[in-house]
PLY file of the C-alpha trace (Angstrom):
ply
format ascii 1.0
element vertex 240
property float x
property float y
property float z
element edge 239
property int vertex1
property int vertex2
end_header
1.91 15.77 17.87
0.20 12.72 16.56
-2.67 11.49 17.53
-3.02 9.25 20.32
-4.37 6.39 18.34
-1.58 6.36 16.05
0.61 6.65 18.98
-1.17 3.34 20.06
-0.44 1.83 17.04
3.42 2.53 16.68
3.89 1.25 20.76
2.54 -2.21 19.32
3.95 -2.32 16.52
7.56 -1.53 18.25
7.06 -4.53 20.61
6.11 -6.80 17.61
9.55 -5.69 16.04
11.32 -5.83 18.55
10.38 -9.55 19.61
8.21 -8.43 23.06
5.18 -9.70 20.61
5.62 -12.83 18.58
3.19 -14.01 15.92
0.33 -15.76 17.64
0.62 -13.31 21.01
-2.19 -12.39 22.27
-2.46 -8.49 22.94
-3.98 -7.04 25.78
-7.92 -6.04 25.83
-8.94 -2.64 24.13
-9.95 -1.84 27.88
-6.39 -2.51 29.03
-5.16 -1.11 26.05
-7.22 2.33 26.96
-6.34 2.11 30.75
-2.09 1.92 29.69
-2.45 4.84 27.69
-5.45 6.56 28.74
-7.20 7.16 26.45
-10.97 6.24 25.95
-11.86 2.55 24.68
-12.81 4.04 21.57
-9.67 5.33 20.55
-8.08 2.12 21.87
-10.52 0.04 19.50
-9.52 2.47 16.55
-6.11 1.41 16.78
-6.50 -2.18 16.98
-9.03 -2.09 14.18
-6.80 0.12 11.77
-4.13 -2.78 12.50
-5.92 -5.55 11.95
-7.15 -3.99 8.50
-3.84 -3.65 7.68
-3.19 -7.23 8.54
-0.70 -6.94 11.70
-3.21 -7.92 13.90
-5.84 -10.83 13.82
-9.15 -10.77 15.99
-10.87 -13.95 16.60
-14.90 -13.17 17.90
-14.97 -13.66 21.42
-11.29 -15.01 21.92
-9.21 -11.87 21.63
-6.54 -10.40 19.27
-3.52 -12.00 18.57
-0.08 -11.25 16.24
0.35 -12.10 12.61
2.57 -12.86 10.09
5.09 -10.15 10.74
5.59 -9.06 7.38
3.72 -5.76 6.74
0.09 -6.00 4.39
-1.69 -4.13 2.02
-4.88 -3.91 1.56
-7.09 -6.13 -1.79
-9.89 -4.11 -1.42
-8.68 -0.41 -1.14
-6.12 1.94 -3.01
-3.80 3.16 -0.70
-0.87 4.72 -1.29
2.41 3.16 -0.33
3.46 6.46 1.49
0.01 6.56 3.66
0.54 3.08 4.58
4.59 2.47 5.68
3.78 5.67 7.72
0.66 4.39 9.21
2.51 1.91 10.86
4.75 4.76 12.54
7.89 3.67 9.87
9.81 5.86 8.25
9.32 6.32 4.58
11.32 7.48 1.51
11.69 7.03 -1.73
14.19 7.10 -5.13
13.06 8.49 -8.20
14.61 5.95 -11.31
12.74 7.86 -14.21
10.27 10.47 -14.71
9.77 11.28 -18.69
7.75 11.24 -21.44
7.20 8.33 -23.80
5.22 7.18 -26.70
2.76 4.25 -26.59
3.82 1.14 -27.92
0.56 -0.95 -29.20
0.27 -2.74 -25.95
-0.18 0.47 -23.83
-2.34 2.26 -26.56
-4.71 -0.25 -26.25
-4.71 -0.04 -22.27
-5.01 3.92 -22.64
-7.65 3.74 -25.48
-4.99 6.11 -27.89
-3.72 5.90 -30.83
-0.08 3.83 -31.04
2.62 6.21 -30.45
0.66 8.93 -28.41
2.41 10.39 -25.95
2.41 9.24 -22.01
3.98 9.90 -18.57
6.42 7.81 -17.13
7.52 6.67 -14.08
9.41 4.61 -12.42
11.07 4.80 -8.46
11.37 2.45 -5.60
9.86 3.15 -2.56
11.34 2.18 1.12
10.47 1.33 4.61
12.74 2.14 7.26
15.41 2.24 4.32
14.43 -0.98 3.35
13.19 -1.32 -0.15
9.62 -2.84 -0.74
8.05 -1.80 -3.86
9.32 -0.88 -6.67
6.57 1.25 -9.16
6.29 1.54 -12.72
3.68 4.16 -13.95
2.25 5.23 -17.15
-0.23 8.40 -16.71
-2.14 10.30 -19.22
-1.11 13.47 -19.65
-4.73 14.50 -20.64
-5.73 14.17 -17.15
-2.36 15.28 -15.28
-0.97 17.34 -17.74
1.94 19.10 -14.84
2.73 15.09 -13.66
6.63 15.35 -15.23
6.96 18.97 -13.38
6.39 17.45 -9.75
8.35 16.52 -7.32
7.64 13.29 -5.83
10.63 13.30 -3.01
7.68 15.68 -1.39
4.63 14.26 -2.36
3.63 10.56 -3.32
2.57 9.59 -6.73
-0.82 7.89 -5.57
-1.69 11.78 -3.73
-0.88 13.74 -6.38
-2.91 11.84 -9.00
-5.70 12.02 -6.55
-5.75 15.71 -6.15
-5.80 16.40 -9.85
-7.67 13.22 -11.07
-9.81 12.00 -8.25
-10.08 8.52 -8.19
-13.77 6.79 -8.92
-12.97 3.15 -9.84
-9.84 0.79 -10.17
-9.15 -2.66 -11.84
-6.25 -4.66 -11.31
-4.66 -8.61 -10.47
-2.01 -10.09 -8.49
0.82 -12.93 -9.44
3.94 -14.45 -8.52
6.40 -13.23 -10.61
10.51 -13.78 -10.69
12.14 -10.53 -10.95
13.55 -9.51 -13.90
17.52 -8.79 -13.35
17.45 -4.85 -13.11
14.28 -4.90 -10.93
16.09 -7.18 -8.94
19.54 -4.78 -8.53
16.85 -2.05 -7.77
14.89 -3.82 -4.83
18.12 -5.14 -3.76
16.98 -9.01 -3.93
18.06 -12.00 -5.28
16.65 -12.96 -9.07
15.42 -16.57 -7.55
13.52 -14.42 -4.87
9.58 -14.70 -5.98
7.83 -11.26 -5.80
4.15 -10.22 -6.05
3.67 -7.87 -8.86
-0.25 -6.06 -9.08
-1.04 -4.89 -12.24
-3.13 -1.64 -11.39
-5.18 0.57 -13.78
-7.29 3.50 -12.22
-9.87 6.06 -13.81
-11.48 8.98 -12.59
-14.84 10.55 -13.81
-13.32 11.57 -16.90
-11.34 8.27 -17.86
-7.97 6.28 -17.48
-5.72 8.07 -15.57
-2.76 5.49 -15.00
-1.27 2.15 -15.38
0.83 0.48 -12.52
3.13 -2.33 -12.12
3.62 -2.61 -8.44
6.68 -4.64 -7.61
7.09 -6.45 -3.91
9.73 -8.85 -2.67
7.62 -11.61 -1.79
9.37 -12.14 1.72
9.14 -8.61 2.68
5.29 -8.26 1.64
2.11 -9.54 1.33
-1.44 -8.82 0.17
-5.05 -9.24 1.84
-8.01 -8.08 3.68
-10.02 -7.82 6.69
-13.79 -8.84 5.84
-16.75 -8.38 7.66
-20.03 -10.49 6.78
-21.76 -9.76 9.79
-24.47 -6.89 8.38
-24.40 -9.45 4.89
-25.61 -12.21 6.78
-27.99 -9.81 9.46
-29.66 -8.53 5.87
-30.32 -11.51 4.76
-31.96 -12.95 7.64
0 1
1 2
2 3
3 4
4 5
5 6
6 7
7 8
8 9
9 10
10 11
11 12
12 13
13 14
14 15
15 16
16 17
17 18
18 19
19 20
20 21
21 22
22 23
23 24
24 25
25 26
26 27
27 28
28 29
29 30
30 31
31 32
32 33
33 34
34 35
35 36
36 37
37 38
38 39
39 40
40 41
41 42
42 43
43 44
44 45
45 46
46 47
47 48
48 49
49 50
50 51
51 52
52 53
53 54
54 55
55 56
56 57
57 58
58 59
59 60
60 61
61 62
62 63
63 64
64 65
65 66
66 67
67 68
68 69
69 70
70 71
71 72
72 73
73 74
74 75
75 76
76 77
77 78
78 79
79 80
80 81
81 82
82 83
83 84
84 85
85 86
86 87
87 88
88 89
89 90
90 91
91 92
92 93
93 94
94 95
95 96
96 97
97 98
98 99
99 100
100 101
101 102
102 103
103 104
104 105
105 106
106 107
107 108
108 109
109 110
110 111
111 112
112 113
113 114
114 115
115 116
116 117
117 118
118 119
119 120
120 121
121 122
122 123
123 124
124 125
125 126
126 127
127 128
128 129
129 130
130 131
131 132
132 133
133 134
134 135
135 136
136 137
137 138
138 139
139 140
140 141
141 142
142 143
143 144
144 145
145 146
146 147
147 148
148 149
149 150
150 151
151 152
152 153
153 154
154 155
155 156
156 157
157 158
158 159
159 160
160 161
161 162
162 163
163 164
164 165
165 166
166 167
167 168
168 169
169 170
170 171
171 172
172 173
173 174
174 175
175 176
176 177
177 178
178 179
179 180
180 181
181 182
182 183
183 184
184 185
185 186
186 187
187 188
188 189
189 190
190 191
191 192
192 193
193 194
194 195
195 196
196 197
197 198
198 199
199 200
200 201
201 202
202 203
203 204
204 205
205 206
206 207
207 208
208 209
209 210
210 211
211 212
212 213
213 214
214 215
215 216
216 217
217 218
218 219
219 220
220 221
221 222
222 223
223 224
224 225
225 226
226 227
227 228
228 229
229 230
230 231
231 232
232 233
233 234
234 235
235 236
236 237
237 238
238 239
């Protein structure tokens, strides 16, 4: 059984899809919230919180919480994986493995990697879909140093972002965001036009003992959309 915030969660987000909450609504209090599905306030405030971090929701300080932009969010600030996050919204996920081989560094990739041109890396490439919708489509280099079993695994059963993490444990990430037109077989694959703009992030990651992988994360730019939920409040306390 899930837990009851994430219960929470999914009831909200069903009325937003289903039109009972509109962009700009106004949801009830987290003491209402906790009263209709009794549960304590704190749970209540967990799942507003978690959706408002993930950009469904919008709290203004002493107004209330309202709707947003309908089109699901991930996160600037943290790595999460695409699996973690269609699901935390209580939406089905799945997923269609393009490619998954081994390849040799061209000079571009070398020099990302820090290896000699032509050493060998991991590929892969799949798309990735939300209630059978597609919304990303990934393209992943990996060094083999660090995952050396990554071509043996199947990712139907486990996502590419876990798996890495279990063997390579994230520590630090760069990466950048444009607007990109989609080249013609990306296009086919996330089953959009080639005048539709997308956002593509450009993701490298490293654990303790270095570079571990080098995304390309692909999202219809009507179906997505990036940001963050900051809070300057202990910032601006601190520097009182």
């Amino acid at each position: 059984m899930q837990p009851r915030f994430i219960q929470i969660k999914a009831a909200l987000i069903q009325q937003i899809e289903q039109g009972a909450l509109s962009p700009g609504d106004q949801i009830g209090s987290e003491n209402q919230l906790a009263e209709r599905f009794s549960v304590s306030r704190m749970t209540a405030r967990r799942a507003v919180s978690e959706l408002v971090d993930e950009g469904i929701l919008a709290r203004t300080q002493g107004v209330g919480t309202f709707v947003s932009d309908n089109r699901p969010m991930s996160s600037m600030l943290t790595i999460i994986g695409i699996k973690e996050e269609i699901e935390s919204r209580g939406h089905h996920y799945s997923n269609q493995i393009i490619s998954q081989n081994a390849c040799a560094a061209d000079a571009i990739q070398a020099r990302h990697f820090s290896v000699e041109q032509g050493a060998s890396l991991f590929f892969i490439q799949l798309v990735h879909f939300e209630n059978a919708q597609p919304v990303q489509l990934e393209s992943r280099l990996v060094n083999p140093v660090l995952a050396p079993l990554f071509l043996e695994q199947n990712f139907t059963n486990i996502s590419v972002n876990q798996y890495l993490n279990q063997v390579a444990p994230l520590t630090e990430a760069d990466h950048s965001v444009e607007a990109i037109l989609p080249e013609p077989q990306d296009a086919a694959l996330l089953n959009i036009d080639v005048t539709q703009p997308c956002l593509c992030i450009s993701r490298r990651t490293y654990c303790a003992k270095g570079i571990v992988s080098l995304a390309t994360l692909t999202h219809p730019g009507q179906r997505y959309r990036l940001g963050a939920h900051l809070n300057f409040t202990s910032a601006i306390k601190e520097s009182i």
